[in-house]
Each structure stands twice: as C-alpha cells, then as structure tokens.
C-alpha atoms as one frame of an Amber mdcrd trajectory, in Angstrom:
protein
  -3.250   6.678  55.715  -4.147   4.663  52.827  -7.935   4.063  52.810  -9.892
   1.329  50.611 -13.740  -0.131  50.687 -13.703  -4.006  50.953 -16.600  -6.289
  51.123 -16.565  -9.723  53.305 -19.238 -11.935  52.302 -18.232 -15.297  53.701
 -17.244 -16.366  57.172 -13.977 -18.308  55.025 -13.707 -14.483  53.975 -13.238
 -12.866  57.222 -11.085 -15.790  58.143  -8.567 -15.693  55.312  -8.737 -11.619
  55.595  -8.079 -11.703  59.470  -4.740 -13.494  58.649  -3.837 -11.629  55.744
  -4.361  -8.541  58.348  -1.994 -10.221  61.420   1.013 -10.847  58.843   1.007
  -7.292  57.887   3.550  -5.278  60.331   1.696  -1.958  60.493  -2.070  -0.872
  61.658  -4.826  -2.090  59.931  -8.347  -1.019  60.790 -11.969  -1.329  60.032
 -14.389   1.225  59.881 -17.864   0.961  59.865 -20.393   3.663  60.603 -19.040
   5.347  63.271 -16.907   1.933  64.956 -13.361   1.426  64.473 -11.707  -1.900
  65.134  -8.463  -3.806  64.495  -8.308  -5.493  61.303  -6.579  -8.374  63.064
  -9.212  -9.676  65.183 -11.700 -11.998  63.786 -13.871 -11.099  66.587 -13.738
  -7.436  65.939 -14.721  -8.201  62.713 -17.696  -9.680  63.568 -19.048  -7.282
  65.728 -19.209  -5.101  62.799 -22.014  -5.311  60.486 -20.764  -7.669  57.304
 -23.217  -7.190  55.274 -22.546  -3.790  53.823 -19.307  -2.284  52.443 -16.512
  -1.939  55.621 -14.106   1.365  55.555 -10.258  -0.283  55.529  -7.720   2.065
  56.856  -3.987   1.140  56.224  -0.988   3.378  58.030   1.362   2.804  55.050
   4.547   3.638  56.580   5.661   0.057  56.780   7.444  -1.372  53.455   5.500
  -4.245  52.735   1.953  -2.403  52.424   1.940  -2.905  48.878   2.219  -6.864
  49.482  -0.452  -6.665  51.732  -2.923  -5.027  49.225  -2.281  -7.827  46.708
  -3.003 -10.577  49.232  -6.338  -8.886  49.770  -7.700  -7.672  46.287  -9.911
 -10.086  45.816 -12.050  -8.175  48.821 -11.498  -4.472  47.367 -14.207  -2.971
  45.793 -13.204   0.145  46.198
C-alpha cells in the first residue's frame, strides 16, 4: 500500500480530486482520524474533516498508479 498526505482546500479541489480518484482502476482511500472512506466519492469526502491534512492510501498493484500520482501532485504535501 502506497500511502501519501494530501491537503484539499477548495470545494473545485475535492471535485477535480474525486475524478482523478474514479479514473484510477485500483482502491483509493482516505483516512482521517480514525474514518476510512473511498477516495471516489465526493460525498465521502466531505464527511471527512477538510480542513486538516487527509491520510491517502493507494493499493498499487494496478499499472497505472504512477499516472495517477502525477494527476494529483498538486494536492501532496506529503
């Protein structure tokens, strides 16, 4: 599991990140405190709190995880 701190500041952020998330193949989570949701719902996202770093958690056994981290570097601070 391939594990990276991203920040989402913007409502436009969790948007574009939300898509970037349902292209990619494989399972992409967010963790924050002790919840865990999929990456891939913009709902889930929300019900996490936004305003701090989130936890992401990528399962990198697809191919194309690599792609997937470049579309989203701008939100990796970690």
């Amino acid at each position: 599991m391939v594990k990276k701190t991203i920040q989402l500041d913007t409502v436009e952020d969790v948007k574009t990140f939300a898509a970037a998330a349902g292209r990619y193949d494989g399972s992409v989570d967010l963790k924050s405190d002790r919840y865990v949701i999929n990456a891939k719902s913009i709902l889930g996202i929300f019900s996490l709190n936004i305003s701090h770093p989130l936890e992401l958690q990528i399962e990198p056994e697809k191919s194309d995880y690599g792609k997937f981290l470049e579309e989203i570097d701008e939100y990796i601070i970690g």
